[in-house]
Each structure stands twice: as structure tokens, then as C-alpha cells.
N, C-alpha and C positions, 0 to 999 in steps of 0.2 A: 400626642406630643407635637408640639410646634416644630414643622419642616427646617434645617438649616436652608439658609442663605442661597446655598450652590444649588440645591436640590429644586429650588422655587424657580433659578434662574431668573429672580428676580434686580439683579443689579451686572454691571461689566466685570465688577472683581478688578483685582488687583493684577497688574501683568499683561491686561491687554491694550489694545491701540488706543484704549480712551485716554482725552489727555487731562494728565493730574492736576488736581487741583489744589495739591499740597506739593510740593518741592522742597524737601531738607538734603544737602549738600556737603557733607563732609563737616556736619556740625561737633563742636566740641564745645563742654562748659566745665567751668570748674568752680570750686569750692577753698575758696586758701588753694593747697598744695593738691589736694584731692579733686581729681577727675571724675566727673558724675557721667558725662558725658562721650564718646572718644570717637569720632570718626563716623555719624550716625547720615546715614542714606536712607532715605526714603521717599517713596513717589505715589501718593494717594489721590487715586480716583475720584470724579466727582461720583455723587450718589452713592458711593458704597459706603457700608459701614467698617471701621477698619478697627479691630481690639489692641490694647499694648500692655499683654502680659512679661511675668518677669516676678520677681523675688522680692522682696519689701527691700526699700532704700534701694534699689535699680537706677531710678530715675525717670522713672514713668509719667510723675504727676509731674517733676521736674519738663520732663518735654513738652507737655502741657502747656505749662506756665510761659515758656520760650514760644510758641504756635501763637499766644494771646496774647505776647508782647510783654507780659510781667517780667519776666526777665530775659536780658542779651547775650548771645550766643558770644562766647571769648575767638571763639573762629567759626568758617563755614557761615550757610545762607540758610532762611527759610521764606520762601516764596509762597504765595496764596492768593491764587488768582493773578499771576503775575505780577505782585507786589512783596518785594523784600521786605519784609515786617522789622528786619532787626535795623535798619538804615532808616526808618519814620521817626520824627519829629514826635514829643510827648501830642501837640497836638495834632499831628495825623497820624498819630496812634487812635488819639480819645474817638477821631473820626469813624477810622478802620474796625473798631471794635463793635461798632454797630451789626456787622457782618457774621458775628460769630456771637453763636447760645453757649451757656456754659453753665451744667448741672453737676453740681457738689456733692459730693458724699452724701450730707445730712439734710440738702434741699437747702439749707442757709435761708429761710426766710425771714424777713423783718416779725419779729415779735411780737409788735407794738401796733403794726400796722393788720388791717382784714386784707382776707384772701383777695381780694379785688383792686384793694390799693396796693399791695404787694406786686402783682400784674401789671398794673399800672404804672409802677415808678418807671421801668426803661423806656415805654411809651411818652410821658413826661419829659423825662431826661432827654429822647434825643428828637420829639417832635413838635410838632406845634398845631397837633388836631385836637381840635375845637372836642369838649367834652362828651356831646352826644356820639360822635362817632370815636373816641376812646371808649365809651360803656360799651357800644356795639360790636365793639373789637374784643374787649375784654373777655363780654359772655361767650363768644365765640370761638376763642381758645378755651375757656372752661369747660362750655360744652364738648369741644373735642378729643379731651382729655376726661368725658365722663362724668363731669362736677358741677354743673351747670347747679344752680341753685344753694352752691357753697359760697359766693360771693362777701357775704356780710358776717361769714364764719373769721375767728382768731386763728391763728397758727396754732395753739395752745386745743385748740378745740377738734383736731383736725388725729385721724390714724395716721401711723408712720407712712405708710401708701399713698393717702391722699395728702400730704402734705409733699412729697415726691411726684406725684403729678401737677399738683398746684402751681413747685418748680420750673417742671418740666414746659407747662404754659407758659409761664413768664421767660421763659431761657427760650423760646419761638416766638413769642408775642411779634416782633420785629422780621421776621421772616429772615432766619440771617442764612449765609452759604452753608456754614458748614458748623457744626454741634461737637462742644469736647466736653466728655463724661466722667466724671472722677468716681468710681466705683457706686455708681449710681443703685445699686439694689442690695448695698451691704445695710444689715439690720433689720430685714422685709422678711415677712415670713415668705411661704410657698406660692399662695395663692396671689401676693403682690407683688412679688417679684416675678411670673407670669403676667402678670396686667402691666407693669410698666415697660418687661421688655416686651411686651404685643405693640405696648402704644410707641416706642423708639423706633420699633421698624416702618408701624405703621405710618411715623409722623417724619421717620425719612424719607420714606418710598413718595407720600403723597406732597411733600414741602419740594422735595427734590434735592433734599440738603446732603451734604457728607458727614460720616459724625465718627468722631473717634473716640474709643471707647478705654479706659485704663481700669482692667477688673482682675481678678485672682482666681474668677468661676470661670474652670475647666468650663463644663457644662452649659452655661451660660453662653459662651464663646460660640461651639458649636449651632447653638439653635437660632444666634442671632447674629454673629459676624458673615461679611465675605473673605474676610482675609486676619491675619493677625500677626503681630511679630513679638518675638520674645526678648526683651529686653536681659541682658545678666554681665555682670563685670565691666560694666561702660560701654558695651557694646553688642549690637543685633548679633544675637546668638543662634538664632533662625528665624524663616519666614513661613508665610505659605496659607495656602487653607484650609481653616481648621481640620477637616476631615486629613486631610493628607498627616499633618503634627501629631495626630494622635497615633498614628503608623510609623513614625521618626524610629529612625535607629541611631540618631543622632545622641549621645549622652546625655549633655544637657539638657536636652527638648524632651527627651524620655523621663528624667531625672524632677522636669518643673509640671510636664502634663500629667505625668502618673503619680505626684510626690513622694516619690523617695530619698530618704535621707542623703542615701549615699552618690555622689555623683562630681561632676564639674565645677558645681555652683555652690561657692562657700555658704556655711550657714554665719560663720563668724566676721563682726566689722573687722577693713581694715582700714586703720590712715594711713596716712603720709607723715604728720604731724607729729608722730609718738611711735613711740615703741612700746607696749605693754605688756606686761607676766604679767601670771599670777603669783610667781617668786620675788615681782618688783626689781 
């Protein structure tokens, strides 16, 4: 079984002197009337990996999205590298975003396009190297992702796994700071979802990058976070490392790491917008 994180003593973790490289500050976002958001603090380390579990509709991929610039925080700050993201100009956004890999749920690859130009596009998009050394860049992420000689393969042609590394290439290609994961090994069986979380840690540890991770695998967490926080009700409802979360006698954090019904954390929506029965 793959070591967690703390045990490898492989990165600083969360909570010590290293200084972070993500800065959220009393962020809040809303939705209409509805608070997604409410108050969210966080200080993420360069090199670690950091997970953001939590309950469906939390607001997990929502933070995401605010980290990447897609959308602006209604209050509070998010800094990255000591730049406030939410104060950038659409175009030093389009800049800024070079800095940062971002792997989707389903891998999102262009359809239409081969595994190679697929790679290739954010290379294109934000450089200006001469072709020969774009192939030699490219094979070179495939190779290190294990796929070397999938180049001139479809998307279409490709297992769920390796179409998730093929991703996972192209969301590094660029060398960026720091890597945001949108439940990257939902729909993998066992044996790929081992190989891609071998190659996240691997591709952190060796790039030097920071990667935040929004997943629902218990399990997962464990074997490959150094830290994690549990999003629930618009607000961090606990933190810590993994290992220690699993021991919580916290309710909620007992309530979302063991799954149990019963607890803190509604299973039912609620808005702001409506009142609803089922008597009407």
C-alpha cells in the first residue's frame, strides 16, 4: 500500500514555517441570495499537496474556480505567489493562468484533436517555440506520464486511465506553480486510480508544484494528501492531516470521514430564494 504523505515525510505539510503559496483571507461568494462561500481562511504551502473534501454542492470545485480566476470572490482576498488574483485585469488573468495546471474530472480532452496536439495546444497558446522543440517537449511529458508512443492515438482510442494521464501531461506541459484537481480518479477502476495517484504525487514532488486536490475518496486522501480541509455549510468545518481527521471526535468530520447518515451536515438543499414543502 502506497505510504501517506506524513509518513514519507516527504513535503513541509500544512502549519509550518514554510511560506504559503496560496493565501485565502476571509473569502466569501455568493449565488443570488445563497452563500456558497462564508468566511474561508486558508494558507497553503508551496509543495504540498492539499485535498478539499466536503458534501456535494459544499463549494469545493466552486473554490477552485475563484483560485483560477473563473470567478470573483463578493468579499476577502486570494493571493498566489503574492499576487491577488481577484484585483487582475481579464488580461493579466489570461497571463497569470499560465502558472497553474488544471485537471478535470473527465480529463476534458479535445475530441477531434491526437493525443499530441491535445498537449500541444497550451504550448501553442501561450508560447512561441519553434516546432521541433514543442515535439520534444511534448514526447517528454508523455513519456513521463508512461504513454510515450500514444502520440498519434484519438481520444476516442484511449482507456479511461490513460486518457487521464494524457490530461494530466497537458495540465504540466507548462511547468505551472501550482495544480487544481477536480476529482481526478472518479470513474477509474483500482489499478488506475493507483497509477494516477502514484503519478500526482510523483509529478508534485519532482515539478516542485503545489496541487490542490477536491475529491470524496476517504481513502484516497490518506495515501496521498499532506493535509486536507473539510468544507460543509459555507464554511471550514475542520482541518488537519489526514491521519489525525480520521481520529476527529469532531461530529461533522466523524459524520463526512466515516459516512454516516446521521450528523451536523444536512443531507437536504437549502436556499434562501424559496421556501419549499412537500405540502406546498
Amino acid at each position: 500500500m502506497l505510504e501517506t504523505a506524513q509518513q514519507a515525510g516527504r513535503n513541509p505539510g500544512v502549519g509550518t514555517s514554510a511560506a504559503p503559496i496560496i493565501r485565502i483571507r476571509n473569502l466569501v461568494f455568493r449565488r443570488g441570495r445563497n452563500t456558497i462561500l462564508d468566511g474561508i481562511n486558508m494558507d497553503i504551502p508551496r509543495g504540498a499537496i492539499v485535498a478539499l473534501m466536503g458534501p456535494s454542492g459544499a463549494g469545493k470545485t466552486t473554490l477552485l474556480q475563484l483560485i483560477a480566476g473563473q470567478l470573483r470572490p463578493d468579499e476577502g482576498s486570494i493571493e498566489i505567489n503574492g499576487t491577488n488574483v481577484s484585483t487582475l485585469s481579464d488580461r493579466e488573468l489570461y497571463r497569470f493562468r499560465r502558472n497553474i495546471g488544471v485537471l478535470l474530472q473527465n480529463g476534458a480532452l479535445f475530441t477531434d484533436l491526437t493525443v499530441f496536439e491535445n498537449i500541444a495546444t497550451p504550448v501553442r497558446e501561450h508560447t512561441d517555440l519553434p516546432e521541433a522543440l514543442i515535439r520534444r517537449l511534448i514526447m517528454t511529458k508523455l513519456n513521463s506520464v508512461g504513454l510515450g508512443g500514444t502520440e498519434d492515438l484519438m481520444p476516442h482510442e484511449l482507456s479511461g486511465g490513460m486518457a487521464r494521464r494524457v490530461a494530466l501531461a497537458r495540465a504540466v506541459v507548462l511547468d505551472p506553480l501550482i495544480m487544481l484537481y477536480d476529482e481526478p480518479t472518479t470513474g477509474l477502476d483500482p489499478i488506475a486510480v493507483s497509477t494516477v495517484r502514484t503519478l500526482m504525487r510523483e509529478t508534485n514532488d519532482a515539478l516542485g508544484l503545489t496541487s490542490l486536490i477536491v475529491t470524496h475518496d476517504v481513502v484516497q486522501v490518506s495515501q496521498l494528501a499532506d493535509y486536507c480541509y473539510i468544507i460543509a455549510s459555507a464554511r471550514i468545518a475542520g482541518e488537519g492531516p489526514p491521519g489525525e481527521l480520521a481520529h476527529s471526535k469532531d461530529p461533522g468530520i466523524d459524520q463526512f470521514v466515516n459516512g454516516k447518515v446521521e450528523g451536523p451536515i444536512a443531507f437536504h438543499y437549502t436556499s434562501a430564494d424559496r421556501q419549499w414543502s412537500l405540502l406546498g
